[in-house]
C-alpha atoms as an extended CHARMM CRD file, in Angstrom:
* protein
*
       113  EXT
         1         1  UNK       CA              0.0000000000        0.0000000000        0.0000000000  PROA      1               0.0000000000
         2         2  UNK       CA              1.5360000000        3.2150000000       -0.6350000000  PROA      2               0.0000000000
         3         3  UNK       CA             -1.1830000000        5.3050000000        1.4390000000  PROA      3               0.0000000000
         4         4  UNK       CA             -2.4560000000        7.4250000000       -0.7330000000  PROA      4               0.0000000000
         5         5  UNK       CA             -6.1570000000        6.9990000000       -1.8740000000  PROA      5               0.0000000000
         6         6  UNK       CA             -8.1160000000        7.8350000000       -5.3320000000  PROA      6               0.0000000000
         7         7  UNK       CA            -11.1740000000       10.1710000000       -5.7170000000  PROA      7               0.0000000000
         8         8  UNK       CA            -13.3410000000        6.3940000000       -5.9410000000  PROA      8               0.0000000000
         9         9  UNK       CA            -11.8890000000        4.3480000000       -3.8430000000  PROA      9               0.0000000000
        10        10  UNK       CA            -14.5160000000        4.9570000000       -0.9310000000  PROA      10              0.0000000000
        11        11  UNK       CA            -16.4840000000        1.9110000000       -2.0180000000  PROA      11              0.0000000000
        12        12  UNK       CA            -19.3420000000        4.2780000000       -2.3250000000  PROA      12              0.0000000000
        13        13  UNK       CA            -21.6300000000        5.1150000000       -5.2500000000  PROA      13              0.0000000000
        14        14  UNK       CA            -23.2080000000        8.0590000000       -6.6910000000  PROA      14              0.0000000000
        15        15  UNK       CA            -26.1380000000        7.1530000000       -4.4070000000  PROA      15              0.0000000000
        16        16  UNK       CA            -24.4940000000        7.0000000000       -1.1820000000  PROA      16              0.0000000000
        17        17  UNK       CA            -24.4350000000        3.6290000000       -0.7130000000  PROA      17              0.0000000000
        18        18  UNK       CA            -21.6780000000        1.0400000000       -0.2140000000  PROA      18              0.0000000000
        19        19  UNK       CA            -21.2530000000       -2.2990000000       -1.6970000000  PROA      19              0.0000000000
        20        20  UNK       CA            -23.4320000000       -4.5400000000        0.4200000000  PROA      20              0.0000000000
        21        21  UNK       CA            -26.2170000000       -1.8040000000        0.6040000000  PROA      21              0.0000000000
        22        22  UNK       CA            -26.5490000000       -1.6580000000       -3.1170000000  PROA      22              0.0000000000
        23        23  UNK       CA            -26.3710000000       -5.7300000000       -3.0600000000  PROA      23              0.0000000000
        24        24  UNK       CA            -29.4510000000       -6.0470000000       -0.3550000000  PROA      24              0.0000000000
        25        25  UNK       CA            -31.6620000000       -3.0150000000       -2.7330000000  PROA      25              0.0000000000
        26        26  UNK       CA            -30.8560000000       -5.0720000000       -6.3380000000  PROA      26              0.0000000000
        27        27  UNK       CA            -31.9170000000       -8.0270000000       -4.2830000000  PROA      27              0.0000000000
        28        28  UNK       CA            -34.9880000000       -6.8820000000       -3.0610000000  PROA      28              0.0000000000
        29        29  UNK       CA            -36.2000000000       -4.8550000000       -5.5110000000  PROA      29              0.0000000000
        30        30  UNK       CA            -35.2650000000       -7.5300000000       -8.7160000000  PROA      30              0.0000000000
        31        31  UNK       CA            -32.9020000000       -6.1190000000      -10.3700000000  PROA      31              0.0000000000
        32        32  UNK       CA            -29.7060000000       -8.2490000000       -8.9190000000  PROA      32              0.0000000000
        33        33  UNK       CA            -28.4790000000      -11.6390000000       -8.8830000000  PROA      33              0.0000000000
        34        34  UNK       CA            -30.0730000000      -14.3760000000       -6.5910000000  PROA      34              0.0000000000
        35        35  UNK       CA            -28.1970000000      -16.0340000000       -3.8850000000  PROA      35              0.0000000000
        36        36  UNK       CA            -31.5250000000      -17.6020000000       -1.8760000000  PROA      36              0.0000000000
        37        37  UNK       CA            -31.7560000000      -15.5490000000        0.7590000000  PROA      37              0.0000000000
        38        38  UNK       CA            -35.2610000000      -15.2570000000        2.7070000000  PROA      38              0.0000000000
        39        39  UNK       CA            -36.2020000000      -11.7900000000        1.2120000000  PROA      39              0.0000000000
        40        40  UNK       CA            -36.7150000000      -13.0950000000       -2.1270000000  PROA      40              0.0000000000
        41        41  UNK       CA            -38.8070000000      -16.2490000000       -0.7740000000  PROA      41              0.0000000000
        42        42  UNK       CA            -41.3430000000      -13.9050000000        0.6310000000  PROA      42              0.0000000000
        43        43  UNK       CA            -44.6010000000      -13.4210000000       -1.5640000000  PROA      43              0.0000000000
        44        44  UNK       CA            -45.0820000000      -10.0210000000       -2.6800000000  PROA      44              0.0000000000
        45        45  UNK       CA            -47.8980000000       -8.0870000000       -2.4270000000  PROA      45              0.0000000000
        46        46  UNK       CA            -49.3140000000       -6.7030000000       -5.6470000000  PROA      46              0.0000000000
        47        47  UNK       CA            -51.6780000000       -4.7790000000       -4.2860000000  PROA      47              0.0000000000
        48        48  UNK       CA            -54.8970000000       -6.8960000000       -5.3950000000  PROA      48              0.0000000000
        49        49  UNK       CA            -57.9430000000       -7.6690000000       -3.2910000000  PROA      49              0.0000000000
        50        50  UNK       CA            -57.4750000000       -7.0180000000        0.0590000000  PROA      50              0.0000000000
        51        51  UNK       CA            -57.3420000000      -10.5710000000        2.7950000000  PROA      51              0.0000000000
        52        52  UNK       CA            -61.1980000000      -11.7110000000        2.8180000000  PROA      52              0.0000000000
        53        53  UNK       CA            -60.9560000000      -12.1440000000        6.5110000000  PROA      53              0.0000000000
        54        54  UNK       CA            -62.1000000000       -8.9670000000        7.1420000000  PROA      54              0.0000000000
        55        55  UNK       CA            -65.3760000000       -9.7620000000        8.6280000000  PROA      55              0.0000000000
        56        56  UNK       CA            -63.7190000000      -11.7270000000       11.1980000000  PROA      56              0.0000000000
        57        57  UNK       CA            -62.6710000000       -8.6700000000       12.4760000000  PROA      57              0.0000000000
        58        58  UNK       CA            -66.4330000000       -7.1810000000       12.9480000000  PROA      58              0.0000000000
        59        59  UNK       CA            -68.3820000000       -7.2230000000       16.7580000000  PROA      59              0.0000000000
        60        60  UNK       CA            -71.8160000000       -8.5920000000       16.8960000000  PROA      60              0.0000000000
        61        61  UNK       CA            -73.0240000000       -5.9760000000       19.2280000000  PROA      61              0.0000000000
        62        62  UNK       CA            -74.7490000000       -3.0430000000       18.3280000000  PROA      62              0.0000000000
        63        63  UNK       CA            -73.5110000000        0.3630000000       19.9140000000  PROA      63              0.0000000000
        64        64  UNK       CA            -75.8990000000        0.5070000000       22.5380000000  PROA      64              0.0000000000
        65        65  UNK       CA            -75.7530000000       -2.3750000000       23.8400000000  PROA      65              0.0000000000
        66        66  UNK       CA            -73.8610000000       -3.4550000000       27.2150000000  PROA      66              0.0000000000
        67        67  UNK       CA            -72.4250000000       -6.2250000000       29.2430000000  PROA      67              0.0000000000
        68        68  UNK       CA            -75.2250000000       -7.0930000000       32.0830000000  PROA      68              0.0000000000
        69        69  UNK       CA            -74.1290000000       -7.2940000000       35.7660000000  PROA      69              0.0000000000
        70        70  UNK       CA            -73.3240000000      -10.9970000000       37.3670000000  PROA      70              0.0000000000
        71        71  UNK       CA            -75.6700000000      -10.7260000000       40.7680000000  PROA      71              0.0000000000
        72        72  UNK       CA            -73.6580000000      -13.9200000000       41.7250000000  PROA      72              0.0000000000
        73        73  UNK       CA            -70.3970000000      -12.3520000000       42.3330000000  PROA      73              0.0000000000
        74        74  UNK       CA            -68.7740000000      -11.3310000000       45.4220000000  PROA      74              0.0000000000
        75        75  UNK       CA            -68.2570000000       -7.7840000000       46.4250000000  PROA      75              0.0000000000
        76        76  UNK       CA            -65.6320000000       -7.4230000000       49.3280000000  PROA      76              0.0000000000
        77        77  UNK       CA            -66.2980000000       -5.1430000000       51.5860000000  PROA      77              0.0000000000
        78        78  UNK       CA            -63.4610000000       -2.7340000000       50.9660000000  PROA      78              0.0000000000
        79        79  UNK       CA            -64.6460000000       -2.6530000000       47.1490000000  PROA      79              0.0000000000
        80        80  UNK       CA            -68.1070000000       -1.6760000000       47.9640000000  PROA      80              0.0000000000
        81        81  UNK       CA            -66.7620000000        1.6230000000       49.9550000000  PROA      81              0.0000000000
        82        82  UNK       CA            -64.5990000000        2.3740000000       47.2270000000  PROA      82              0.0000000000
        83        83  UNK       CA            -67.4000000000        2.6190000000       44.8740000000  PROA      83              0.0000000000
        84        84  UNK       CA            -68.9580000000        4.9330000000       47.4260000000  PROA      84              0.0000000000
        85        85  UNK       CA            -65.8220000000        6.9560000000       47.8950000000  PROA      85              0.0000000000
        86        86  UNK       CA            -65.9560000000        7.0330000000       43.5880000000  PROA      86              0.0000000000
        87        87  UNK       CA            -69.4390000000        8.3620000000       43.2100000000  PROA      87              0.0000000000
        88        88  UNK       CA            -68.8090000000       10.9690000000       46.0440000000  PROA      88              0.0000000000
        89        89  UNK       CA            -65.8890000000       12.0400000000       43.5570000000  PROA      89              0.0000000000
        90        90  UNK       CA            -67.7870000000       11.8950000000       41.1590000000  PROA      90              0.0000000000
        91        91  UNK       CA            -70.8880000000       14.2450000000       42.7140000000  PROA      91              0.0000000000
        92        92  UNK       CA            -68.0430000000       16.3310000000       43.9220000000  PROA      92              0.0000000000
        93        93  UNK       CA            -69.2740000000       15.6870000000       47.3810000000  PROA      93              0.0000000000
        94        94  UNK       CA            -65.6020000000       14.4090000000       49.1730000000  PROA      94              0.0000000000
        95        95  UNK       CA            -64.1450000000       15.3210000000       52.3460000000  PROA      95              0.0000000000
        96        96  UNK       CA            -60.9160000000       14.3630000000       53.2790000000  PROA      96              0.0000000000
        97        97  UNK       CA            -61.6620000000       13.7690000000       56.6830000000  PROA      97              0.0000000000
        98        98  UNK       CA            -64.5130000000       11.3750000000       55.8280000000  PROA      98              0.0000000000
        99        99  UNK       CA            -62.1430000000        9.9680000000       52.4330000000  PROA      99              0.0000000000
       100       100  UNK       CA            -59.7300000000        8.6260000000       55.2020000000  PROA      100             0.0000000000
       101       101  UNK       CA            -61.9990000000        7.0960000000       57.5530000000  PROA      101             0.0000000000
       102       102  UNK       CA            -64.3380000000        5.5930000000       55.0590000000  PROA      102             0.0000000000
       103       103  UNK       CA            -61.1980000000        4.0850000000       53.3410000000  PROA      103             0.0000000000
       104       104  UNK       CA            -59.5540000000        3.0590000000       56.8660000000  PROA      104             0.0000000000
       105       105  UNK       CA            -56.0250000000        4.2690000000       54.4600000000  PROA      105             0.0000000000
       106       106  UNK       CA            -54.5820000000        7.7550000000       55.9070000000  PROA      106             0.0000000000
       107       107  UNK       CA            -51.8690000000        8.7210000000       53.5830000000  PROA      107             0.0000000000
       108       108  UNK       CA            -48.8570000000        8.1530000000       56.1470000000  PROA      108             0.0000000000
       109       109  UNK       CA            -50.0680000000        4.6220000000       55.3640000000  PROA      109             0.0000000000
       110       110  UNK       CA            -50.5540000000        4.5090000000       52.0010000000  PROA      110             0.0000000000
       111       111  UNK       CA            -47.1150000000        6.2920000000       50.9000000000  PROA      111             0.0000000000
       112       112  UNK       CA            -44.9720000000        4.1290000000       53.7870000000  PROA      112             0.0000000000
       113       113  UNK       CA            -46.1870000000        0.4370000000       53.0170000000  PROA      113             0.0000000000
């Protein structure tokens, strides 16, 4: 090697790629030789009719409709005064005082576990 370099030896082309880029894009896109690798096993799309599983994808329900309430299932105790606590937050109608006694949780509690 005598250490100096020519204006092309950067094993770039005009395009900004380097050798191996410009293999993998002549590859893919067709226009390059065929060594067998998995890219050119894949089917391509052609942009025809679209998959005909798309009413697979469609609810049965109607948008009014709504899941009904199991009367079977077993509310603790601390879930039912949390549903309390929500619709007082939700009627604007909370007092802290009240919010720590009703949930038995004071924050000293709550933020050292």
């Amino acid at each position: 090697m005598s250490g100096t370099q020519g204006p092309s030896d950067d094993v770039y082309d005009a395009e900004g790629y380097d050798e191996s880029q410009r293999a993998e894009i002549l590859e893919v896109t067709g226009d390059g030789p065929d060594d067998g690798a998995l890219l050119t096993d894949l089917n391509p799309d052609l942009g025809g009719s679209e998959d005909d599983d798309d009413d697979l994808d469609e609810l049965s329900m109607a948008d009014d409709e709504i899941g009904e309430e199991d009367d079977d299932a077993d509310e603790d105790e601390d879930d039912l005064d949390e549903d309390d606590i929500q619709d007082d937050f939700d009627d604007d109608d909370v007092d802290e005082d009240d919010l720590d006694e009703e949930l038995d949780d004071p924050d000293d509690v709550a933020l050292r576990p």
